[in-house]
C-alpha positions in Angstrom: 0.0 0.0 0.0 1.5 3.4 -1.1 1.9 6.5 1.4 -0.9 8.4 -0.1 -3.6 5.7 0.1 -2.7 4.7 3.6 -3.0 8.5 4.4 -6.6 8.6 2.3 -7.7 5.3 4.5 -6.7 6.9 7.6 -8.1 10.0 7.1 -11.3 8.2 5.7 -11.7 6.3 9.3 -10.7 9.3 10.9 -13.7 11.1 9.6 -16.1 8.2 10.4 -14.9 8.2 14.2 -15.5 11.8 14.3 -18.8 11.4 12.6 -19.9 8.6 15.4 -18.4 10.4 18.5 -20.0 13.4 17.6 -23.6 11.9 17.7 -22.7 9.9 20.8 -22.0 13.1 22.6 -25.2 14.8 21.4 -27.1 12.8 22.7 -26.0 12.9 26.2 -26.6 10.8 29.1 -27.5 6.8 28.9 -27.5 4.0 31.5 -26.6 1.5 29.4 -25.6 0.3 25.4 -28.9 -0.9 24.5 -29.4 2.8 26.1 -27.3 4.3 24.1 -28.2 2.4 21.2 -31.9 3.5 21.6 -31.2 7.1 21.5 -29.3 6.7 18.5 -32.1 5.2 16.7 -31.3 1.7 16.6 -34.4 0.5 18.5 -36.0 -3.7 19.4 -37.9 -4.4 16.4 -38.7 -7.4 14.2 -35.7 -8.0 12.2 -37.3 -10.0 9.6 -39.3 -7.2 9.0 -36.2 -4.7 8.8 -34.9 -7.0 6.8 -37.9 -6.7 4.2 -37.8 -3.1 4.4 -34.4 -2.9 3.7 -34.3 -5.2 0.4 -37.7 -3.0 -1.2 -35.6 0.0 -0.3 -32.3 -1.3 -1.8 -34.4 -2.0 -5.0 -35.6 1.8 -4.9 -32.2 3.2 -3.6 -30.8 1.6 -7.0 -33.2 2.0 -9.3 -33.2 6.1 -8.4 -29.3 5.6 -8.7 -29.7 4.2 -12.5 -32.3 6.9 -13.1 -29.9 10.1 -11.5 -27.2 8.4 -14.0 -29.2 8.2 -17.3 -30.1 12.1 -16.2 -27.0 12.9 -15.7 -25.1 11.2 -18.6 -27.9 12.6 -20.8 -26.9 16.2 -19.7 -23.4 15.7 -20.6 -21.9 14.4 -17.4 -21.2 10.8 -18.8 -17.5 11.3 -17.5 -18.5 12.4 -14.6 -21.0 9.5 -13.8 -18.0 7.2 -14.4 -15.8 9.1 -11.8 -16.8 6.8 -9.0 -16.4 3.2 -10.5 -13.1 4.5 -11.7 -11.9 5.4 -8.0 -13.0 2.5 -6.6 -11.4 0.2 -9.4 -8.0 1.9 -8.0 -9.1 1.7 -4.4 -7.0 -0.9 -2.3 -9.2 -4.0 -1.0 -8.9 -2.4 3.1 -10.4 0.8 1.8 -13.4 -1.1 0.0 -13.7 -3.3 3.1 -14.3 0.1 5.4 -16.6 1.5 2.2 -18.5 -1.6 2.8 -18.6 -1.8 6.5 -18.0 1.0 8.7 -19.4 4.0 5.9 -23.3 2.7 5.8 -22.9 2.4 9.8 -21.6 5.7 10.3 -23.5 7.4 7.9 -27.0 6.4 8.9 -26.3 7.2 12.2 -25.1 10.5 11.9 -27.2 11.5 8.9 -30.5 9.8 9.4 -30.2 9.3 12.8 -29.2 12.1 14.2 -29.2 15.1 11.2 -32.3 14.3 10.1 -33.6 14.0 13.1 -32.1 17.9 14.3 -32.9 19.5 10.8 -35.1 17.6 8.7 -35.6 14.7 5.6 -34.3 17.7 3.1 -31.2 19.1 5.2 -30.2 15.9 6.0 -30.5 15.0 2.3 -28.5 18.1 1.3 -25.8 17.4 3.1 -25.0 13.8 3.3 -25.2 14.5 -1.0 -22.6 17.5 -0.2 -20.5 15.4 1.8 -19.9 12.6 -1.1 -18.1 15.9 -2.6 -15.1 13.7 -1.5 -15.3 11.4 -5.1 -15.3 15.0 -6.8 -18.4 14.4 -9.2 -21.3 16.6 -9.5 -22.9 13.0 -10.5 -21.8 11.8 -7.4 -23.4 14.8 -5.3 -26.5 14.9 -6.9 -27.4 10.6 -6.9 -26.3 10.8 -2.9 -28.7 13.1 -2.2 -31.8 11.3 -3.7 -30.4 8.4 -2.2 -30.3 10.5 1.1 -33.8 11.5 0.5 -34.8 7.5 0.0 -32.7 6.7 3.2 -34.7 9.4 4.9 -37.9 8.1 4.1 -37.4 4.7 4.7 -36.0 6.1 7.9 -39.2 7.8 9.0 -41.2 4.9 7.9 -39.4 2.3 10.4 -38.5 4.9 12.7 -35.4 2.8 13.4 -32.2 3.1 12.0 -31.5 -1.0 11.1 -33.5 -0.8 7.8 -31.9 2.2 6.7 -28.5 0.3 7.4 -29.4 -2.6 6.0 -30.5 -1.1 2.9 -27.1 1.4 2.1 -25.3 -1.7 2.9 -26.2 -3.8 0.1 -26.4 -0.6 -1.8 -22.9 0.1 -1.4 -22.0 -3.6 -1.7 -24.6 -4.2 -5.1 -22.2 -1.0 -6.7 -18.9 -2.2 -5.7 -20.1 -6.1 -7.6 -20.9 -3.9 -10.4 -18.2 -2.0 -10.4 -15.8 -4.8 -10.4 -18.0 -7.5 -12.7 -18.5 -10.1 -10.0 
């Protein structure tokens, strides 16, 4: 692994630990994990039904994410659609593996679970698209915040976080398969 994408990888999990210890902090006192848990928005529910909910809103999340492309390929930004797949062909396999894992955890809770909750579906929407800013594609930007906008409903349908999870999960993992043929 080169210098510069051990310093990307870092600073990637960086981020995501910031991201998670800010939203523990805000919201303040618990007695106990499933406590904390609770408050986070990961709440006792049926899993089989989370799990339900999560596969109907992975078929949304990707069939908005094929329609944002053909949009944006249509208005010229075919290069820039392609941005993404081409950073992750060069990305090394411990960077996917965090992609895969941590960034659907991380991101639900602090966008969904506690952003949205502060400022709104929209906000929320707004700036979890601004924050993939980080690929540096406009196509990028604009698909992650109708994808926010699906995570945010599916969100306030459940009212629990696990869905929502679930669902950017096998998102993120259906892309990367895609990405790389498998």
């Amino acid at each position: 692994m080169r210098l510069h994408e051990m310093e990307e990888m870092i600073g990637s999990l960086i981020l995501y630990a910031l991201m998670l210890f800010f939203v523990i902090i805000s919201v303040g006192r618990w007695k106990n994990f499933s406590g904390l848990l609770s408050k986070l928005g990961i709440k006792k529910s049926n899993f089989p039904k989370e799990l339900a909910t999560a596969a109907v809103f992975f078929f949304i999340l990707f069939a908005v994410s094929v329609i944002v492309e053909m949009v944006m390929t249509g208005a010229g930004f075919s290069e820039d659609a392609q941005q993404v797949g081409n950073i992750l062909k060069h990305s090394n396999p411990l960077e996917l593996l965090i992609v895969l894992s941590v960034a659907s955890f991380v991101e639900e809770f602090f966008f969904r679970g506690y952003l949205q909750r502060k400022t709104g579906l929209l906000f929320a929407a707004f700036v979890f698209g601004y924050f993939h800013i980080i690929y540096g594609s406009l196509s990028e930007m604009v698909g992650a915040f109708f994808l926010g906008i699906v995570l945010g409903i599916e969100y306030n349908k459940t009212k629990n976080l696990i869905a929502p999870i679930l669902s950017h999960f096998f998102y993120n993992l259906a892309i990367m398969l895609l990405v790389f043929g498998l």
